[in-house]
DSSP file (Angstrom, degrees, kcal/mol; ACC not computed):
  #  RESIDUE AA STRUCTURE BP1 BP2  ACC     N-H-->O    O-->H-N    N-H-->O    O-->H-N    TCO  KAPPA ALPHA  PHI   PSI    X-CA   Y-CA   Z-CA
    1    1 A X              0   0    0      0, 0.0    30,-0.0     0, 0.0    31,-0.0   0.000 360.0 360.0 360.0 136.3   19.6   89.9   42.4
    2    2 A X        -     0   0    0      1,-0.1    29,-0.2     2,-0.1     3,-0.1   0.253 360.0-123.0 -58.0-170.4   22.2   88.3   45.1
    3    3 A X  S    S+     0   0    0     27,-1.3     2,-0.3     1,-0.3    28,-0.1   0.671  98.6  51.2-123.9 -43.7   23.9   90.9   47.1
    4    4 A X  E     -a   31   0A   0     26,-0.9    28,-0.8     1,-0.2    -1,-0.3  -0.943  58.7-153.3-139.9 163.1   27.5   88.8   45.2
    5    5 A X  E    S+     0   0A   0     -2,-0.3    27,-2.6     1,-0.3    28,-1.0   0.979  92.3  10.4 -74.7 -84.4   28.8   87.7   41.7
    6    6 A X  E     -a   33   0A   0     26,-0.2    84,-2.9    82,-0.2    85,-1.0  -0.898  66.5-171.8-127.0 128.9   31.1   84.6   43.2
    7    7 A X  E     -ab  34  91A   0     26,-5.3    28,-2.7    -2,-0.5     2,-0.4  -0.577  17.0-145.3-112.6 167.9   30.9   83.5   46.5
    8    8 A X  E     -ab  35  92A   0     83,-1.6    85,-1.4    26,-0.2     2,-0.3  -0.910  13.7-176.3-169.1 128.4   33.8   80.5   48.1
    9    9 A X  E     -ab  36  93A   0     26,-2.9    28,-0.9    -2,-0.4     2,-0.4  -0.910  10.2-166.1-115.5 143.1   34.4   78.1   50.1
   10   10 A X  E     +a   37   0A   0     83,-0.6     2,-0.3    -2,-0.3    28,-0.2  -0.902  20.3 125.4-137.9 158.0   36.4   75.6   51.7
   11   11 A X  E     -a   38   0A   0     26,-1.3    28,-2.2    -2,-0.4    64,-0.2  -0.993  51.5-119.4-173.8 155.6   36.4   72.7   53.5
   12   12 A X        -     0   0    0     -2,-0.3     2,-0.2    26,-0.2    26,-0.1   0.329  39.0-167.4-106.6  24.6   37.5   69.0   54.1
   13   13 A X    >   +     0   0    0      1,-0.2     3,-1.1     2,-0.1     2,-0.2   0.545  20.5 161.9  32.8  27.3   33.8   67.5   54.0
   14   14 A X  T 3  S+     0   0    0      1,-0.2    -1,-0.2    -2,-0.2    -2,-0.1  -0.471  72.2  12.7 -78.0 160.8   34.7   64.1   55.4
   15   15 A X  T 3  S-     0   0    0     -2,-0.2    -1,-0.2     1,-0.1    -2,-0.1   0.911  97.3-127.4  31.0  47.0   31.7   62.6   56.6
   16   16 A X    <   +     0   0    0     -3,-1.1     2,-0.2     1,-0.1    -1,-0.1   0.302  36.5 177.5 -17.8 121.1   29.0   65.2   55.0
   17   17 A X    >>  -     0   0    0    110,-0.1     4,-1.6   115,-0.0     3,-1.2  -0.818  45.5 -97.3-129.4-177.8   26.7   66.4   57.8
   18   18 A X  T 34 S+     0   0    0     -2,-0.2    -2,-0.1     2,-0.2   109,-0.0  -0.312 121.4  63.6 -86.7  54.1   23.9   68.9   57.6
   19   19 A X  T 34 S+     0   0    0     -2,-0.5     4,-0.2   105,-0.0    -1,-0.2   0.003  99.7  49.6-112.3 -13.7   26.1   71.5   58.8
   20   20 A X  T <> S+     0   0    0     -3,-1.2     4,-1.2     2,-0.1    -2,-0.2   0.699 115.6  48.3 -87.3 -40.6   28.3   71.3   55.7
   21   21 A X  H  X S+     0   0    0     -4,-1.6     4,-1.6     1,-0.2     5,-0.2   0.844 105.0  57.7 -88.4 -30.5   24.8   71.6   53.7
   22   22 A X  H  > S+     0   0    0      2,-0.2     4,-2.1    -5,-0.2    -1,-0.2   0.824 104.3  49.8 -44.3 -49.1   23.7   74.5   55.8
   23   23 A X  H  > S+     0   0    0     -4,-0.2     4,-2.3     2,-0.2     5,-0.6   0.956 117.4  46.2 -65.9 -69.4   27.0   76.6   54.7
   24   24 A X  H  X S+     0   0    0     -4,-1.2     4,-1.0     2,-0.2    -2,-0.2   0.741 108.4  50.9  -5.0 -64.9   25.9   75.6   51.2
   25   25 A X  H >X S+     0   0    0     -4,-1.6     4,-1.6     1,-0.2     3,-0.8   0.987 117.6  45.2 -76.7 -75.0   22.5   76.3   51.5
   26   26 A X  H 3X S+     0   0    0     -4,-2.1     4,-0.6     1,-0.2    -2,-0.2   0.572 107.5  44.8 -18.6 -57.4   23.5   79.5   52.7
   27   27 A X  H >X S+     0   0    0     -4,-2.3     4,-3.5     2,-0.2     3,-0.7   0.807 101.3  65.7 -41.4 -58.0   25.9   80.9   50.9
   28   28 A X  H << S+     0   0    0     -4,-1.0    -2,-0.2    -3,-0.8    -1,-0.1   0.764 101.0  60.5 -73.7  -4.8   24.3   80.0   47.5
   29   29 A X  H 3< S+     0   0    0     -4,-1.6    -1,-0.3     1,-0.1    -2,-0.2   0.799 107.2  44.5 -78.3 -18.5   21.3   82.7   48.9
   30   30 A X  H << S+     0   0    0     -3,-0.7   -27,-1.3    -4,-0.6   -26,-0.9   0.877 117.8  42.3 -79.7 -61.6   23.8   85.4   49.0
   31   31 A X  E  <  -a    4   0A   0     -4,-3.5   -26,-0.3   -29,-0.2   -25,-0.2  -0.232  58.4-142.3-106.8-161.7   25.6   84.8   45.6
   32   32 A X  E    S+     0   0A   0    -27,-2.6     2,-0.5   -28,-0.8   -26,-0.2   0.798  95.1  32.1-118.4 -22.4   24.8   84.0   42.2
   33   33 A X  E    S-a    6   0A   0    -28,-1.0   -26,-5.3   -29,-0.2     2,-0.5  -0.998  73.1-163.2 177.6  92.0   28.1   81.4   41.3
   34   34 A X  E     -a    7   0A   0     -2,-0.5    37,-2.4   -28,-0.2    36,-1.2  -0.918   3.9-167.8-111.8 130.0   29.2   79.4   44.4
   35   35 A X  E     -ac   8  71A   0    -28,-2.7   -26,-2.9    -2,-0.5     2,-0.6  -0.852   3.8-164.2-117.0 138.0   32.7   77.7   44.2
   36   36 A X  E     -ac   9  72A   0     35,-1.8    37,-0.7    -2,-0.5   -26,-0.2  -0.764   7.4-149.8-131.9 110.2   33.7   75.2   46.7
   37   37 A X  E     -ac  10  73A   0    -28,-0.9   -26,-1.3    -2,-0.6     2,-0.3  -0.460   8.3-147.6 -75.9 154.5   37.1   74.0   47.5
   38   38 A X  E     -ac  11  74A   0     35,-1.7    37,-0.7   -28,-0.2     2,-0.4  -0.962  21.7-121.7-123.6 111.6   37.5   70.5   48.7
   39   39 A X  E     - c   0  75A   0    -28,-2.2    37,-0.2    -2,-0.3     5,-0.1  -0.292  39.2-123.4 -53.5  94.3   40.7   70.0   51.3
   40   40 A X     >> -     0   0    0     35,-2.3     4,-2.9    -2,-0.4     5,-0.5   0.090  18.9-108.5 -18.7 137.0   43.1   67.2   49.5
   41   41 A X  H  >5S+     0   0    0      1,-0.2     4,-2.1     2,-0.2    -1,-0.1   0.850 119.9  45.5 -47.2 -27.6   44.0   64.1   51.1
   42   42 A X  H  >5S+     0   0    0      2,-0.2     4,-4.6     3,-0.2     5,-0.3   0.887 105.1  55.8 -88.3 -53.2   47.4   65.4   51.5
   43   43 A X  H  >5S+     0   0    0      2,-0.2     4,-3.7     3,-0.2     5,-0.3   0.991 110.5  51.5 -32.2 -62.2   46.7   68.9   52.7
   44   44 A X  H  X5S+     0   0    0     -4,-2.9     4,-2.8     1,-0.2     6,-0.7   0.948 107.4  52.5 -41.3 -56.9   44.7   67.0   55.4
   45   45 A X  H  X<S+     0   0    0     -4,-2.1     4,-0.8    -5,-0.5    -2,-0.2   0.882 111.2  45.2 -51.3 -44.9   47.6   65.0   56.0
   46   46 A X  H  < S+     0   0    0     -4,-4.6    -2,-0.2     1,-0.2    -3,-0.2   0.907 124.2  25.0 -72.8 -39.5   49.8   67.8   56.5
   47   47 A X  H  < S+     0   0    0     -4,-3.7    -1,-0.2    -5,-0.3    -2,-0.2   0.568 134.2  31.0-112.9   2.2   47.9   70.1   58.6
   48   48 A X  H  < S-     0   0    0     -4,-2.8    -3,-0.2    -5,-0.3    -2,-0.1   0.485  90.9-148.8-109.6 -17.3   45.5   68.0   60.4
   49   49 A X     <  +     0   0    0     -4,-0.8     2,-0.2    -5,-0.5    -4,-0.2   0.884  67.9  97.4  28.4  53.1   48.3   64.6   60.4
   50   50 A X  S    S-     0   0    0     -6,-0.7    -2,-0.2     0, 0.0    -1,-0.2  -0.958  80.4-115.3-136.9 170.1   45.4   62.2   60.3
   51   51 A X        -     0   0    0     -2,-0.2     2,-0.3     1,-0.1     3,-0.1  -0.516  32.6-116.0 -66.0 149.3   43.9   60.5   57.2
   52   52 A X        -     0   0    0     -2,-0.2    -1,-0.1     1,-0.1     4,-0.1  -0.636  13.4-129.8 -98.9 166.7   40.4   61.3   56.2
   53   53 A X  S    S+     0   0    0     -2,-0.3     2,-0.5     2,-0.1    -1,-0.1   0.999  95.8  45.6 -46.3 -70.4   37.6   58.6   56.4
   54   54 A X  S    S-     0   0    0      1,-0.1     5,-0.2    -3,-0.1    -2,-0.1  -0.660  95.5-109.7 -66.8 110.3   36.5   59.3   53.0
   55   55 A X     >  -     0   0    0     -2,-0.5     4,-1.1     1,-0.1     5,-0.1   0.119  21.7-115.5 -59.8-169.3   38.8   59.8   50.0
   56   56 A X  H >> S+     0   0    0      1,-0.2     4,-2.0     2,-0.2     3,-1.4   0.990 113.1  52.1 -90.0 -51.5   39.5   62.9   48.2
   57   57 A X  H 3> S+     0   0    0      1,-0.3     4,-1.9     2,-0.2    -1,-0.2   0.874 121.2  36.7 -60.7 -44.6   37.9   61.7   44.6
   58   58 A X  H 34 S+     0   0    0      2,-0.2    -1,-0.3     1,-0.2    -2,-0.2   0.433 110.3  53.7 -90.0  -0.5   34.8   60.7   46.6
   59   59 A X  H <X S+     0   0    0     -3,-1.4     4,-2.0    -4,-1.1    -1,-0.2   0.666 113.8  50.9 -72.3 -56.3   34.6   63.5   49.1
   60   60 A X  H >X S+     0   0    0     -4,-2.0     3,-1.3     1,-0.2     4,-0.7   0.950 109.8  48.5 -58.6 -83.6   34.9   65.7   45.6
   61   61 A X  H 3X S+     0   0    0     -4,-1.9     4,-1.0     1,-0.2    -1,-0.2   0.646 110.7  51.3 -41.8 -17.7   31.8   63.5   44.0
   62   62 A X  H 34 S+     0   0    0      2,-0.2    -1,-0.2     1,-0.1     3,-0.2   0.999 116.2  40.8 -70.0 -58.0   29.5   64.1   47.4
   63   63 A X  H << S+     0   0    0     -4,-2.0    -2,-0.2    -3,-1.3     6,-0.2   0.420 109.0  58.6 -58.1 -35.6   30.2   67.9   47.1
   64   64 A X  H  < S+     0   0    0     -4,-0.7     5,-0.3     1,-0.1    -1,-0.2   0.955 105.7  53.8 -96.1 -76.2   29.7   67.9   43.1
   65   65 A X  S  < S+     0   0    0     -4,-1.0    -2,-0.2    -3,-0.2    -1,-0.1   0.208  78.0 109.8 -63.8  -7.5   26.0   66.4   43.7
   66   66 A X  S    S-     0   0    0      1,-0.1   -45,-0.0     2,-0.0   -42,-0.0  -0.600  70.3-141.3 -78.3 152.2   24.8   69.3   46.2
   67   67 A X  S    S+     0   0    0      1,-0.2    -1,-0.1    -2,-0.1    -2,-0.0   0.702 101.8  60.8-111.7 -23.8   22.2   71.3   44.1
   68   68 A X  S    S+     0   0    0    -47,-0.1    -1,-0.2     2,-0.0   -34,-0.1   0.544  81.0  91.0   6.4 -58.2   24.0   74.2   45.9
   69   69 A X        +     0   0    0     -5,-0.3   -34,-0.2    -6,-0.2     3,-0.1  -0.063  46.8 179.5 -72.1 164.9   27.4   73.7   44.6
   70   70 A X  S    S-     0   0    0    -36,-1.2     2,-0.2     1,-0.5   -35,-0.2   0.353  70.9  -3.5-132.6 -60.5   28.1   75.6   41.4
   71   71 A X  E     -c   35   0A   0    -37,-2.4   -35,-1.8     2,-0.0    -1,-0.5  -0.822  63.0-155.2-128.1 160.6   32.2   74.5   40.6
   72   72 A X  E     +c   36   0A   0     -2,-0.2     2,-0.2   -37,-0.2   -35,-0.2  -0.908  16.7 175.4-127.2 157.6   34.2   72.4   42.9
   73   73 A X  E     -c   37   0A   0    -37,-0.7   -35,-1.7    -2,-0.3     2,-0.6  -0.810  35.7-103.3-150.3 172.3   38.2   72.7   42.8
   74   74 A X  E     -c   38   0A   0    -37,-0.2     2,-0.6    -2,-0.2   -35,-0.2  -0.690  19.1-147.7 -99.2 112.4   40.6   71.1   44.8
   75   75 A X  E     +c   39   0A   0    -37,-0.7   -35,-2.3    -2,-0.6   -32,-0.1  -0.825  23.2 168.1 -91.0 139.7   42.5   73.2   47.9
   76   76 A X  S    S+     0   0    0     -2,-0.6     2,-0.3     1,-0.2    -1,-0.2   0.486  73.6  25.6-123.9 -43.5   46.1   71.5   48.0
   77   77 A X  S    S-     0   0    0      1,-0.1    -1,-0.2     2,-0.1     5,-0.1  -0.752  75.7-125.9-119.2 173.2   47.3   74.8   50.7
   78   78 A X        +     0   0    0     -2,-0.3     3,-0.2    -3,-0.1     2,-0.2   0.540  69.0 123.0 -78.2 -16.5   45.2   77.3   53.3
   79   79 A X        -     0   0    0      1,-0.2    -2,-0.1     2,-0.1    24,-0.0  -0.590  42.2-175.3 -57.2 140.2   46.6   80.7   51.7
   80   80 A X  S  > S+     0   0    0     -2,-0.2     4,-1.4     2,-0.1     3,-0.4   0.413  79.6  58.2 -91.0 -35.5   43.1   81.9   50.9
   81   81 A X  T  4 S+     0   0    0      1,-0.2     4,-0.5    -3,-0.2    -2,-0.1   0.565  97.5  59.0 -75.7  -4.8   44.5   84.7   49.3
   82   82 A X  T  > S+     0   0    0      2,-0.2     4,-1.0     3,-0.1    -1,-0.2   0.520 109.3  45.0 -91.9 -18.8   46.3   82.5   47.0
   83   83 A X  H  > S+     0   0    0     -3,-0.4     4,-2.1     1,-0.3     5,-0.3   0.727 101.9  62.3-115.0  -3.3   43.3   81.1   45.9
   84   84 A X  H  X S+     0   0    0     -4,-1.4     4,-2.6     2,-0.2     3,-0.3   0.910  99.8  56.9 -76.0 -38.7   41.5   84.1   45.6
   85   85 A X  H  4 S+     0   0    0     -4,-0.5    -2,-0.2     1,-0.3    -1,-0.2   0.711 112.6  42.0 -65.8 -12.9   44.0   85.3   42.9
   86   86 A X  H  < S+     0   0    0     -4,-1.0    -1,-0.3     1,-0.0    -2,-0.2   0.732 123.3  34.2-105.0   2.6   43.4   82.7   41.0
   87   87 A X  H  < S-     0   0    0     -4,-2.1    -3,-0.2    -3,-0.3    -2,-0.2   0.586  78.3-148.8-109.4 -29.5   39.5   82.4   41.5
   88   88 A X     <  +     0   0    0     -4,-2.6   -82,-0.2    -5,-0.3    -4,-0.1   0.689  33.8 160.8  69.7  12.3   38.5   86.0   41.7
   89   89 A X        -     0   0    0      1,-0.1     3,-0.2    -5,-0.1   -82,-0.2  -0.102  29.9-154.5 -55.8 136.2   35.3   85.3   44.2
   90   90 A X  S    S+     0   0    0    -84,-2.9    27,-1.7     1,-0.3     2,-0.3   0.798  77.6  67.4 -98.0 -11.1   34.3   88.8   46.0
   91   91 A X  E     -bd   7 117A   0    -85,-1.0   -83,-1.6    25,-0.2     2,-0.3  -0.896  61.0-172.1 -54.0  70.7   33.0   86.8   48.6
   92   92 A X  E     -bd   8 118A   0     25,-2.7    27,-3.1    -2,-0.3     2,-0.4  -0.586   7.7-171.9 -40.7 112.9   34.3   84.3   51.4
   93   93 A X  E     +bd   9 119A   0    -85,-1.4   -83,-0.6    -2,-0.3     2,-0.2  -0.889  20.5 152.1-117.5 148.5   31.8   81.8   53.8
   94   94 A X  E     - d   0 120A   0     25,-1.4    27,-1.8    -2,-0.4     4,-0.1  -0.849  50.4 -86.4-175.4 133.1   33.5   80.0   56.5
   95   95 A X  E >   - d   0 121A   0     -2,-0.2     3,-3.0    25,-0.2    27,-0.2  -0.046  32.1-116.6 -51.1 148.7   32.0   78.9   59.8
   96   96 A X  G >  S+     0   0    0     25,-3.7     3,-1.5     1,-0.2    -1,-0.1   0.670 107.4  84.6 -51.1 -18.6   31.9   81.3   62.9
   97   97 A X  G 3  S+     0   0    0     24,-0.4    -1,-0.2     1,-0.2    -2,-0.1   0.647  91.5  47.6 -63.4 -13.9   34.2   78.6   64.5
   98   98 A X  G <  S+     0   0    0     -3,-3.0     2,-0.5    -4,-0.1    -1,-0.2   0.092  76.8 121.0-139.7  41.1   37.3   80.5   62.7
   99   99 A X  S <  S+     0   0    0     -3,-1.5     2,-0.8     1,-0.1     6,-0.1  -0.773  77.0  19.0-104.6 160.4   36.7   83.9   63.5
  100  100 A X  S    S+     0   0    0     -2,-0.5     5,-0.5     1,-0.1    -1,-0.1  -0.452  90.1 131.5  84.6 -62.3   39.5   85.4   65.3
  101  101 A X  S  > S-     0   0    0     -2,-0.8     4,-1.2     3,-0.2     5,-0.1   0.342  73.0-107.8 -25.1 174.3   42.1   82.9   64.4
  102  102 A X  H >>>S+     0   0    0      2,-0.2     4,-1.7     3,-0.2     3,-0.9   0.965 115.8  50.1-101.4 -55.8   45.3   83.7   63.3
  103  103 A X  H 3>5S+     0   0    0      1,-0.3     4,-2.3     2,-0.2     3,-0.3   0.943 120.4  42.9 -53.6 -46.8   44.7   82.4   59.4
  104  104 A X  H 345S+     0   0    0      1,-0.2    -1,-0.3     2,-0.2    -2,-0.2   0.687 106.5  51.9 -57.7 -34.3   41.7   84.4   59.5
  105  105 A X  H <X5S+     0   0    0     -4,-1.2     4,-1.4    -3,-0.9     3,-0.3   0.705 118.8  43.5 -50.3 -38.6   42.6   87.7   61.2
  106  106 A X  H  X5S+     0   0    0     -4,-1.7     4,-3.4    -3,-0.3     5,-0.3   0.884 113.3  51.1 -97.6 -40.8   45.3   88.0   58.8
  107  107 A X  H  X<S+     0   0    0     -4,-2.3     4,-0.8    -5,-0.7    -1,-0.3   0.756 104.5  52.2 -67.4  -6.1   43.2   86.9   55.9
  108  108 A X  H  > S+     0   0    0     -3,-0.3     4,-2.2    -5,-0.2    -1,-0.2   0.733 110.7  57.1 -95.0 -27.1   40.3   89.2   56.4
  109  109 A X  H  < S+     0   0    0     -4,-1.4    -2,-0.2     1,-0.2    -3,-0.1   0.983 113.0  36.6 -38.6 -67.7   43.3   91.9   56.4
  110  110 A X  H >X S+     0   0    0     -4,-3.4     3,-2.4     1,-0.3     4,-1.0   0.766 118.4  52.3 -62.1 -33.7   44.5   90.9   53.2
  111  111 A X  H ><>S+     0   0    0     -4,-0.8     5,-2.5    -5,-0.3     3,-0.6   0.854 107.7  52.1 -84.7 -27.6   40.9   90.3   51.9
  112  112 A X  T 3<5S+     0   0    0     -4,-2.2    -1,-0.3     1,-0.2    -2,-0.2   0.317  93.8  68.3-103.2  29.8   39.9   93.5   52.9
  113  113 A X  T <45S+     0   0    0     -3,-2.4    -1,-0.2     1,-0.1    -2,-0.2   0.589 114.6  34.0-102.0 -17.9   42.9   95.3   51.0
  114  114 A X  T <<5S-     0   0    0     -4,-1.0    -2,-0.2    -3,-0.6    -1,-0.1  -0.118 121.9-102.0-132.5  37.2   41.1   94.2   47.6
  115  115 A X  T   5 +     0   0    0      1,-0.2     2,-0.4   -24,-0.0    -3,-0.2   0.787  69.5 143.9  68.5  52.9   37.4   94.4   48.8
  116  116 A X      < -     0   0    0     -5,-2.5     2,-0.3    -8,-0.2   -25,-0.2  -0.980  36.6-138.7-120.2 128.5   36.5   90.8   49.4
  117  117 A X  E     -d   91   0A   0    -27,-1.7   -25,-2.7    -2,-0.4     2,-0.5  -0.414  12.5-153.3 -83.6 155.8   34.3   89.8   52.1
  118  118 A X  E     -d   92   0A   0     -2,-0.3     2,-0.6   -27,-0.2   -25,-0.2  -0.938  12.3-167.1-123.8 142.5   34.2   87.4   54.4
  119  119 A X  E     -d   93   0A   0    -27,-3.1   -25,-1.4    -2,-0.5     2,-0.4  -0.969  14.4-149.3-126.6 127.5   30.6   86.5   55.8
  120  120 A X  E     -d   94   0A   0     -2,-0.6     2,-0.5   -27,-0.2   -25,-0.2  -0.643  14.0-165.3 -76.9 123.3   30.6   84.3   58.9
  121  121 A X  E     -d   95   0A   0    -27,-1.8   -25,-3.7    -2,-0.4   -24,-0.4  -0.957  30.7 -68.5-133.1 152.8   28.0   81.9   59.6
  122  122 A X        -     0   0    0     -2,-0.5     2,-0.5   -27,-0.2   -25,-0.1   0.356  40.6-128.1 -14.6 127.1   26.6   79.9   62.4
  123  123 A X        -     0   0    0    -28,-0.1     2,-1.5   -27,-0.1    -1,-0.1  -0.908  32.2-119.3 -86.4 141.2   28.8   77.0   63.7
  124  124 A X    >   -     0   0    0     -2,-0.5     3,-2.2     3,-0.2    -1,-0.1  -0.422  36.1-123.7 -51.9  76.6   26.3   74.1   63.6
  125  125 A X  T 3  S+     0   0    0     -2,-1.5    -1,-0.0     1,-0.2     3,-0.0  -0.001  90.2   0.5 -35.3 139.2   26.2   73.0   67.8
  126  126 A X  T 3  S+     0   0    0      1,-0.1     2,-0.4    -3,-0.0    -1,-0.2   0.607 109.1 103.3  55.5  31.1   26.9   69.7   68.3
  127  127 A X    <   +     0   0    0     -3,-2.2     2,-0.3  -110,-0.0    -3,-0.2  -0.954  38.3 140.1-111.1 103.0   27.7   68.5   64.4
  128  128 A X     >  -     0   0    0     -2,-0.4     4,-1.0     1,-0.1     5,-0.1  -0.901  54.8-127.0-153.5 169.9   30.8   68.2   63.6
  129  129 A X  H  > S+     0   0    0     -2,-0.3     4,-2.1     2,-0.2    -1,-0.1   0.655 111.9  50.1 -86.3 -21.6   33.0   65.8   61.4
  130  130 A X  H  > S+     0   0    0      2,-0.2     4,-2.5     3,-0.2     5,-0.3   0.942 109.2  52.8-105.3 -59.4   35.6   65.1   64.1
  131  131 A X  H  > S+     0   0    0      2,-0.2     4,-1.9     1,-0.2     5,-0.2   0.904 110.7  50.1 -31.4 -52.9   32.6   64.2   66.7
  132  132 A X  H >X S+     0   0    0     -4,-1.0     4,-3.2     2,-0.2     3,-0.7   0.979 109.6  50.1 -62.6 -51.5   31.2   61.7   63.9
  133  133 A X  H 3X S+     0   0    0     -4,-2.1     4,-1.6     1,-0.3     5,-0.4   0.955 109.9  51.2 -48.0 -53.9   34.6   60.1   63.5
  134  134 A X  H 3X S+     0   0    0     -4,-2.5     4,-0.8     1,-0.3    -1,-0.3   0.748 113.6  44.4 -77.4  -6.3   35.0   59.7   67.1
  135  135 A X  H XX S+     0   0    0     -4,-1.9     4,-1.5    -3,-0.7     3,-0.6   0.945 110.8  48.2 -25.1 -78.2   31.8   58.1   67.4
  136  136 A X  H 3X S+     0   0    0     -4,-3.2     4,-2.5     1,-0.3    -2,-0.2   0.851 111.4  52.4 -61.2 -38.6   32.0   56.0   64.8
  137  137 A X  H 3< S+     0   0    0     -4,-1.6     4,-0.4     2,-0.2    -1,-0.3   0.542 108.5  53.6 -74.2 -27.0   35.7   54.9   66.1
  138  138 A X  H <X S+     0   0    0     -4,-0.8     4,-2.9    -3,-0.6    -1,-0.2   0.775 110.5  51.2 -82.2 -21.3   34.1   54.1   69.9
  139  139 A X  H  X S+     0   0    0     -4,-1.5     4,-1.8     2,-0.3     5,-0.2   0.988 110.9  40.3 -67.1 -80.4   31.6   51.9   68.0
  140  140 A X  H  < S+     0   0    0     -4,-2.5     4,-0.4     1,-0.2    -3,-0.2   0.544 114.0  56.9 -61.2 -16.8   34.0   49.8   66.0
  141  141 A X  H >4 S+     0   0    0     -4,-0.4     3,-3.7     2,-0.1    -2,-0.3   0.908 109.2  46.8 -69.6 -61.4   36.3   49.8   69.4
  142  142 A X  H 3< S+     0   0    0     -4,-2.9    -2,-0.2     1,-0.3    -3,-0.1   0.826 109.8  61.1 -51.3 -15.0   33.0   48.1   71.4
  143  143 A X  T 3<        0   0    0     -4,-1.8    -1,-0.3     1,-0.2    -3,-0.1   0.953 360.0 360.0 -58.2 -47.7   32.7   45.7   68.4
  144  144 A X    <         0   0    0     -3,-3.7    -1,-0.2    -4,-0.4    -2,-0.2   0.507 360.0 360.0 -92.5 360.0   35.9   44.1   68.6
């Protein structure tokens, strides 16, 4: 038996790497029922103010096709506690990269006022979605 019922996640999963499949993998060994939100293009826009690579419908279908995955749903805001009320997971995963932070301090508060965890995992060194864009973006400059 998993140690929890329904575990969650979130993420904007442009340009799936094996560090997005690592949280995945993970996760779904701890619970039985893994739900993973997937960041909207507009959400992105708003809090990151760039476009992602990938659209949102096909970001969704990448994510859908992990044998991992259990539900996918859409995050349109960052309250985590909003999304917990409507999803009802007793479990949180989220890279190690966003412990401490202020959405996170505050959310572990909140999480831990109605006996949801949050389990931290490994940041994947030198993987990242924002490395691959700029990559890929130095590439297509030397091209031209």
């Amino acid at each position: 038996m998993k140690k929890y019922k329904v575990g969650y996640t979130t993420g904007v999963y442009d340009l799936f790497h094996i560090g997005h499949l690592n949280i995945f993998k993970q996760a779904k060994e701890m619970c039985e029922h893994l739900i993973v939100a997937v960041s909207t293009d507009e959400l992105v826009s708003n809090y990151k103010g760039k476009k992602t690579v990938i659209p949102y419908d096909e970001r969704v279908a990448i994510v859908e096709a992990i044998k991992y995955v259990d539900e996918v749903v859409p995050q349109e805001n960052r309250d985590k506690f909003d999304a917990f009320t409507r999803l009802k997971f007793d479990v949180m995963f989220v890279g190690d990269d966003w412990k401490g932070s202020a959405l996170f301090e505050e959310t572990e508060r909140r999480f831990n006022d109605v006996g949801v965890d949050i389990v931290y995992f490994p940041y994947t060194q030198g993987t990242s979605s924002t490395l691959l864009s700029e990559v890929l973006n130095k590439n297509l400059k030397d091209k031209r």
